[in-house]
Every structure is written in structure tokens, then in C-alpha cells.
C-alpha positions as CSV (number, residue, x, y, z in Angstrom):
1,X,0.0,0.0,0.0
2,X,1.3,3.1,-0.6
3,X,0.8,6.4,1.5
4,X,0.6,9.7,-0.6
5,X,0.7,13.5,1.0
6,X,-1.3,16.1,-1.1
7,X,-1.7,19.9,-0.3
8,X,-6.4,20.2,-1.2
9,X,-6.5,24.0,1.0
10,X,-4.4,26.6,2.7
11,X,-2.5,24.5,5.6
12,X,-5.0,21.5,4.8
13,X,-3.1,17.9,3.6
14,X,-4.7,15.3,2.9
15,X,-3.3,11.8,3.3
16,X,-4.2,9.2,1.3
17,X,-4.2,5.2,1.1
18,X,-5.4,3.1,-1.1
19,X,-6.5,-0.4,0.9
20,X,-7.4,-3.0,-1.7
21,X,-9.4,-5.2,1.2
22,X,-13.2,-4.3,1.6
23,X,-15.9,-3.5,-1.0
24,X,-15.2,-4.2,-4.8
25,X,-12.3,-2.4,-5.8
26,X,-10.9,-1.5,-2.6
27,X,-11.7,1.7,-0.4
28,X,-9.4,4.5,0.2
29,X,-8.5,5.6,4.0
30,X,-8.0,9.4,4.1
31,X,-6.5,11.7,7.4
32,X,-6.7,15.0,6.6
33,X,-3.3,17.6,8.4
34,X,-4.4,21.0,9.3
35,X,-1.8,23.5,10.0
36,X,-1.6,26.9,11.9
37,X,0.1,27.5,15.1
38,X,-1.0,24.3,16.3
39,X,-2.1,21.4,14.3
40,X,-5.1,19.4,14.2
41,X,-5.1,15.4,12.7
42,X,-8.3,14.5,11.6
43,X,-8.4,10.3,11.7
44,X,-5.8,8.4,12.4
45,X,-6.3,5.5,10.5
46,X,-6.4,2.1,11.5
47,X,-3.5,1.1,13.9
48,X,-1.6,-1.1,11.2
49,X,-1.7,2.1,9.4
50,X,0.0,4.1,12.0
51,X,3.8,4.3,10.5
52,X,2.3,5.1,7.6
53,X,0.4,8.4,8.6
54,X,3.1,9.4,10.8
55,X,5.8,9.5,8.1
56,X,3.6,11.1,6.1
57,X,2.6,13.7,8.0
58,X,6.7,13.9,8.7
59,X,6.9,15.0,5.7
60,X,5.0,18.5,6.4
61,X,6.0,18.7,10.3
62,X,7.3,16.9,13.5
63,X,5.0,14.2,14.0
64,X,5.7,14.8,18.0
65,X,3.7,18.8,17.4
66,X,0.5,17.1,16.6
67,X,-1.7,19.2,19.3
68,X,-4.9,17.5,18.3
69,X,-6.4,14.7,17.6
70,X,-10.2,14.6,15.7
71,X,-12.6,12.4,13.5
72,X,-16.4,11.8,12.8
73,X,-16.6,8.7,14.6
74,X,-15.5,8.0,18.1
75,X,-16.0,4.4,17.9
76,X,-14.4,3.0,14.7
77,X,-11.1,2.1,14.2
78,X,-10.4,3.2,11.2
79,X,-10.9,6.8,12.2
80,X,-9.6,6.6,16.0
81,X,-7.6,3.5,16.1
82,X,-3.9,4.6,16.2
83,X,-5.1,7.5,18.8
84,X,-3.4,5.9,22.0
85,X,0.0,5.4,19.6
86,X,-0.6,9.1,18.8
87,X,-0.8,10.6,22.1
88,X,2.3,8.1,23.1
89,X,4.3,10.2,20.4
90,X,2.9,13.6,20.9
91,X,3.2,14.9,24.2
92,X,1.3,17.5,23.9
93,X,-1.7,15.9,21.5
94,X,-4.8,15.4,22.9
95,X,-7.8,13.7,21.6
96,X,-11.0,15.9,20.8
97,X,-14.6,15.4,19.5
98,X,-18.2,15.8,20.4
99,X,-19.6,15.5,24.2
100,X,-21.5,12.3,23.6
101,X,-18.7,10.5,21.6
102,X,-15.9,11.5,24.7
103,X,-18.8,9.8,26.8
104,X,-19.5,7.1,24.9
105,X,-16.2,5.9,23.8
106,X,-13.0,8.0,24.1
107,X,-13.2,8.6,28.2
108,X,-12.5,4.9,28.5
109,X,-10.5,3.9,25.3
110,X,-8.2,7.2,25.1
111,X,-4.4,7.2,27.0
112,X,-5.5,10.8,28.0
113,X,-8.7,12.1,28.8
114,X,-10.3,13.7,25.4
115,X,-11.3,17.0,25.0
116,X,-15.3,17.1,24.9
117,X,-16.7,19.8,22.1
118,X,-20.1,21.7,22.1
119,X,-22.6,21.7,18.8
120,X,-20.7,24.8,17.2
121,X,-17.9,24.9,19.4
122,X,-14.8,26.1,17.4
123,X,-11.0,24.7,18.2
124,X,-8.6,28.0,16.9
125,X,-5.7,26.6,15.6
126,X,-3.8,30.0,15.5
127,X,-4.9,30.6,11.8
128,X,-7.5,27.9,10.8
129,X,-10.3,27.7,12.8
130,X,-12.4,24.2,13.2
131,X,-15.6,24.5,14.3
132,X,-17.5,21.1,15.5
133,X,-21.0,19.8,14.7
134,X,-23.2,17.5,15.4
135,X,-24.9,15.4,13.4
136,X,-26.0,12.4,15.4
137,X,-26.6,9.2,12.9
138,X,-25.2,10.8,9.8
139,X,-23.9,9.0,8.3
140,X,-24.1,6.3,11.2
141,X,-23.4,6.1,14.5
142,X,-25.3,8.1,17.8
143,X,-21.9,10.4,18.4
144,X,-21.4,11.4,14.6
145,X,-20.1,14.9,13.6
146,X,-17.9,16.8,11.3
147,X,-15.5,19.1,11.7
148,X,-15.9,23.2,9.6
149,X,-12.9,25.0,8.6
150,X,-14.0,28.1,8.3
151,X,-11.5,29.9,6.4
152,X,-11.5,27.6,3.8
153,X,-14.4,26.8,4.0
154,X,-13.9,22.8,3.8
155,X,-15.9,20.5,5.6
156,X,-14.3,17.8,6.9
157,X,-17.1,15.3,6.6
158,X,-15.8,12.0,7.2
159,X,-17.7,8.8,5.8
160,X,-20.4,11.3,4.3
161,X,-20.2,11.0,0.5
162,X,-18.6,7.5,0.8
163,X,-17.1,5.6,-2.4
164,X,-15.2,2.5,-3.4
165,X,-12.0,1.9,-5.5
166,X,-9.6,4.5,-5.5
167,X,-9.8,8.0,-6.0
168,X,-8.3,10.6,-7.3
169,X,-6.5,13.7,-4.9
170,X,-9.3,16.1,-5.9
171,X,-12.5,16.5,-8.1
172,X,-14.7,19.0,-9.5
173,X,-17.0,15.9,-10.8
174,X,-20.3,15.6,-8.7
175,X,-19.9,13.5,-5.9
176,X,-23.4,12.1,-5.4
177,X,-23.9,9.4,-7.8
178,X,-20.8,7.6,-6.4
179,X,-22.0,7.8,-3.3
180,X,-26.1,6.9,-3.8
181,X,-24.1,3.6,-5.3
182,X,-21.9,3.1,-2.6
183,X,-24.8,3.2,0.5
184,X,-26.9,1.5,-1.5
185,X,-24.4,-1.5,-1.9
186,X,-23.3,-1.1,1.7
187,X,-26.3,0.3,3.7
188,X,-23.6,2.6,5.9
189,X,-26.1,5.3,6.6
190,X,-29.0,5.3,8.5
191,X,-32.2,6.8,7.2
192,X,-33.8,8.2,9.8
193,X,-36.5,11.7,9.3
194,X,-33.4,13.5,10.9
195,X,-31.0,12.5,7.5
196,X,-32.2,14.9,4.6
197,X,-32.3,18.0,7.6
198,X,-29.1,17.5,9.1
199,X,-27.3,17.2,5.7
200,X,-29.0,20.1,4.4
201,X,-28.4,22.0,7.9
202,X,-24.8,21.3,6.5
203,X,-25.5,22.9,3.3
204,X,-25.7,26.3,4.5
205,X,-22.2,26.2,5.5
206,X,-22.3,26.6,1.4
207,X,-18.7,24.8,1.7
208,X,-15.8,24.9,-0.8
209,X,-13.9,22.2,-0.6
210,X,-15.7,18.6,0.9
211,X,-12.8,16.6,2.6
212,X,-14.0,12.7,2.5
213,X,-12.6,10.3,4.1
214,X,-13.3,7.4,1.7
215,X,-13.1,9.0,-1.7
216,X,-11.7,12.0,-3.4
217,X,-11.8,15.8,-2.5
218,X,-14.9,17.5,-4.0
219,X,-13.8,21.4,-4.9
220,X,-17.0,23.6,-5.9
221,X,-20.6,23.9,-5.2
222,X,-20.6,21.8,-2.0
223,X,-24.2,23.0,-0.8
224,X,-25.5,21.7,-3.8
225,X,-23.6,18.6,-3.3
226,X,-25.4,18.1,0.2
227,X,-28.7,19.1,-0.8
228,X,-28.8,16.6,-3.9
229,X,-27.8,13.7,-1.5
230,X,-30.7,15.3,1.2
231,X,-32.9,14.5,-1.7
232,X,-31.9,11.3,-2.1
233,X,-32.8,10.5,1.5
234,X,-35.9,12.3,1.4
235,X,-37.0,10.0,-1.4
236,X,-35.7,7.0,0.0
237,X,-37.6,7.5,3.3
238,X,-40.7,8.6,1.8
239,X,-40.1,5.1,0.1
240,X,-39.9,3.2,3.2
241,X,-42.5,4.9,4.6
């Protein structure tokens, strides 16, 4: 597998692997670097992955500066499973995300205690500024939520937008089609009537750049990007219903 370092927004990296295991094709496995004064790494990749991240984020800075540590998920490996190996290296790091994900999960799994974050709390990086949201059960689990930055605008969405095979760094393709095949070959998002609102509550963030963990980096019209894939929740649940 090889690891690959790409530069998607001012002081934003995004590292990518291609892992062919998993769904047809493969699945890529993305951490995204943001840089200011203090840095922020958003995933951490599964722990096999570890060496890999870290010398790739080498490659922009001192692994050991890493002051935090984020992801959508609190209680998946792939996005939270090198953390403890992380805040062994970085003395300084410490693990942040949503209140009910640092209850849930990272009180008892994390080295150090996490750092809990409010709906709209922001984390100033001295530069970029990250601001936290929830959005419980999109695209999965009770503690889900993404992470704004607002000077670029990029929303660091995590498993949102999801895709197979590999992917190219960026794209000014739409993203939806790709990933109305993927959940409906892998059922990875629950449809509940809170879906459709909380993605288009995302939409007025009218973001820039969408940062996925599992695909490529959508640059453009990413409101329109989330409201299309609202729709295609909306339909599906007035389906079900």
C-alpha cells in the first residue's frame, strides 16, 4: 500500500491510502493535516496504518507537534484506532470530539482524557479555525459529527459522500452518484427523518472544498452537493414509509 501527501486547501493535507481489502475495488482511507500554530489530525487510520500516517505527516512537520487529535466517529477504528500510539508520540496531542462520543467511547479507550466539544464549538488553531458539529446518525453512529474549517471553508465530513475503489486527490466531478451507489451497496447510513435536515443544515455552511474520508476531494458547489444527496434521503424514506 502506498501512502501519498497532497496539499487540497491553505494549511490542509490530505493523506491518502489506497487499501485494496473491503468493497469491490478497494476503499481508500484518508487523514486530513491542518496546520496553523497548532495542528489538528483529523483520523488516524487504522493502527496497522499508523507508521504510515506518521511519516507522512513527517513530511509537512514533526510528527511529535500534533496538538490534536479529531474524527467523525468516536468508535471506529479506522478513524480513532492509532489514537493511544498518537498521544504516546505527541506529548502534547490530545484527543478531541463531540460531548456524547468523549462519553460514549474515548473517556474509556483514550491514553489521556479527550477534550469534549459543544454543537458549534470552534478549536482555533492559531490561523484555521475548526468549528464542531453534530450530526448524530449521519452518516451512522449516535456520536457522529464533522468538523468546519472556516476559512477555507472545507468541511471535513468524514464517511459522508462515501465511495469504493480509489480515487483521485481532488474532483470538481459531482460526488453524489458515487456515493447513492456506494450506501446502496453497503447500507452505511441510516435513514432516519433527521438524515435529509441534518445534511441540508450542513449545506448552509455553502462549503468549498468537501474533505471525504473514503473517496476523493470534492472542490465547488458543495451545498449543492449536500442538498442533492438530502434528496436522495428524502425519497428513499418517503419510500420506506
Amino acid at each position: 500500500m502506498e501512502t501519498r501527501v497532497d496539499l487540497i486547501a491553505t494549511n490542509l493535507y490530505r493523506i491518502s491510502t489506497h487499501v485494496p481489502e473491503g468493497p469491490p475495488g478497494g476503499i481508500t482511507h484518508n487523514q486530513f493535516l491542518v496546520r496553523g500554530k497548532e495542528a489538528l489530525l483529523f483520523h488516524t487510520g487504522f493502527p496497522r496504518m499508523f507508521s504510515a500516517v506518521r511519516d507522512a505527516v513527517a513530511t509537512v512537520m514533526d510528527p511529535r507537534e500534533v496538538r490534536w487529535i479529531g474524527s467523525c466517529h468516536a468508535s471506529r477504528p479506522d478513524e480513532y484506532g492509532s489514537m493511544n500510539d498518537w498521544l504516546a508520540l505527541a506529548p502534547s496531542a490530545a484527543v478531541t470530539h463531540g460531548r456524547v462520543g468523549c462519553f460514549l467511547c474515548l473517556a474509556e479507550t483514550a491514553s489521556r482524557p479527550p477534550r469534549p466539544l459543544m454543537d458549534g464549538e470552534v478549536i482555533d488553531l492559531g490561523g484555521p479555525r475548526l468549528r464542531w458539529i453534530d450530526t448524530p446518525h449521519v452518516p451512522g453512529p449516535w456520536e457522529s459529527g464533522v468538523l468546519f474549517e472556516e476559512q477555507t471553508r472545507t468541511l471535513l465530513c468524514g464517511d459522508i459522500f462515501s465511495r469504493a475503489g480509489e480515487a483521485e486527490v481532488t474532483t470538481t466531478s459531482t460526488i453524489v452518484p458515487a456515493a447513492i451507489a456506494h450506501d446502496e451497496r453497503m447500507h452505511g447510513n441510516a435513514l432516519t427523518p433527521a438524515t435529509a435536515p441534518t445534511l441540508r443544515r450542513l449545506a448552509t455552511l455553502e462549503p468549498a472544498t468537501i474533505a471525504m474520508m473514503h473517496g476523493p476531494t470534492f472542490q465547488g458547489d458543495g451545498a449543492g452537493e449536500l442538498r442533492s444527496f438530502a434528496s436522495y434521503f428524502a425519497e428513499a424514506l418517503k419510500a420506506q414509509v
